[in-house]
Steps between C-alpha positions, in 0.01 A plus 500: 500500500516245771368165360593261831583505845588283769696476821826537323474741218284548176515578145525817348379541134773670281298516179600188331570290767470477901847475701438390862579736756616463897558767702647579835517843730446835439703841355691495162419250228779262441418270186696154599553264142628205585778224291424179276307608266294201648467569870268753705521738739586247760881524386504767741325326792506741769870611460385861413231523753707690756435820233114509554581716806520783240398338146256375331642224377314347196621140423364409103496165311615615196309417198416176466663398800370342794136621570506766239258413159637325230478725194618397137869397535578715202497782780692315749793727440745708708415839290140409581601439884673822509156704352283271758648732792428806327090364506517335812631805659179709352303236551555540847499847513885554601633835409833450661670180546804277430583176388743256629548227305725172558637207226294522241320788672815702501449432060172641515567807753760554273337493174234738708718771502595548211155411307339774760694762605376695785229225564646360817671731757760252593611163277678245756720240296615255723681204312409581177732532153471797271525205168494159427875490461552506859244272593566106357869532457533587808287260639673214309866588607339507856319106428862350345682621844202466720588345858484319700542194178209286697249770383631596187296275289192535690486851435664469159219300400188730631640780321470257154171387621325898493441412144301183551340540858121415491306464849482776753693240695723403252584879507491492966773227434710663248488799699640296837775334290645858392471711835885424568562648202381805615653514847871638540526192743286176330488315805357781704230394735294845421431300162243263669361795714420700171307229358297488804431859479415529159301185505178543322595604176315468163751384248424570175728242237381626227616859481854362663533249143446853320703724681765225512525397145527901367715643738293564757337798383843630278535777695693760289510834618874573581517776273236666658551504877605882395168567469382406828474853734349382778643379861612175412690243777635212355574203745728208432654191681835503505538091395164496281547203256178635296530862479854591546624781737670629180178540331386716754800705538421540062128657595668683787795740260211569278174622679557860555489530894470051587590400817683188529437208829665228482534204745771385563360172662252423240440303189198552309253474803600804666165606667521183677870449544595864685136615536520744790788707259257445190196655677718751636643564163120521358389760790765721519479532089084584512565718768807696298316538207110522601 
């Protein structure tokens, strides 16, 4: 079941493919899917870290992603990302266990819920949309007023280049030129200090030119958050130029029992940006509904 190891983590065969695998402390499985599609499980860095006192948190490169194998891209898909935590979950032998997921992650955790019912204990959405609708409208509107005007164009243009992007590097530098975008302040010095944290990330530009160019994943499953039974908490920045408080506030009037966070101070990057209320948020949500 376990193919590799080494002094970070190791992959963990799923049947078709192997998803790599880090884990940190002890107690209740918490399944942590990070953004892109295209990044790791370093988009988290160590921001989450302060919940290994009483989880086991389980950071995964998604299919794909980062260190994870490279199956046939004709399952590179978010309905086949959603299904991978159903086997990584047996695959590891969890019985009990939630999922947080964040961006992109959020799509899949998402998309989890409602393929799986019952499969995860807890589904954490944090900056996710409930259907494509809210996702690139939004984000356009937010590129057309985007300040301050020096960066506008920078980040204008890496949100055209997701289509095109080539190199692991070419993908490093594209991710650099958008982080304002993401911040509720863009000049805010925590940008600089993220990177550093998260440094040592295995970009992956291929899946971002196929996420990118069909939606990223066409998430579609607003007619069906009904469905979902289980505790559900749904965080959201308040200024998110990617995934729109709005959207949230959608997911949150039609999940029977959803709890809604959001953050006042944040954009999109709201781990980072108001951490100590986001871990806070996290804990006191496991803990309700354990």
């Amino acid at each position: 079941m376990q193919a590799m190891y080494n002094a970070e983590g190791n992959l963990i065969n799923i049947g078709d493919t192997s998803l790599y695998v880090v884990q940190r402390g002890q107690g209740y499985p918490l399944i942590l899917l990070h953004g892109g599609p295209g990044l790791d499980h370093h988009m988290f860095a160590d921001y989450l870290d302060a919940l290994a006192d009483d989880y086991r948190l389980i950071l995964v490169d998604q299919r794909a992603n980062g260190r994870s194998d490279r199956p046939p891209q004709q399952t590179w898909t978010l309905q086949q990302n959603a299904k991978d935590v159903v086997l990584l979950a047996k695959a590891m032998g969890l019985n009990k266990y939630a999922v947080l997921g964040h961006s992109y992650g959020a799509f899949v955790t998402l998309q989890n819920a409602v393929d799986f019912p019952g499969e995860a204990a807890q589904s954490i959405i944090s900056s996710g949309v409930p259907a494509s609708r809210f996702l690139m409208p939004h984000v356009n509107k937010e590129l057309a007023n985007f300040e301050p005007e020096s960066l506008r164009k920078q980040v204008t243009d890496s949100w055209a280049r997701e289509q095109h992007v080539q190199t692991p590097q070419e993908l490093a530098a594209l991710l650099s030129a958008q982080q304002p975008f993401h911040f509720a302040n863009p000049l805010d010095p925590r940008i600089a200090d993220y990177e550093k944290r998260s440094a040592g990330m295995v970009c992956s530009p291929e899946v971002l030119r196929k996420f990118s160019a069909q939606d990223y994943g066409g998430i579609e499953v607003e007619d069906r958050l009904h469905e979902i039974h289980h505790a559900t908490l749904i965080l959201a920045g308040r200024h998110d130029r990617t995934c729109s408080a709005e959207a949230s506030q959608f997911m949150a009037a039609r999940i029977p029992s959803a709890q809604l966070v959001v953050f006042e101070n944040s954009a999109h990057m709201t781990f980072v940006e108001e951490n100590e209320l986001y871990v806070k948020a996290v804990r006191a949500f496991l803990r309700r509904d354990q």
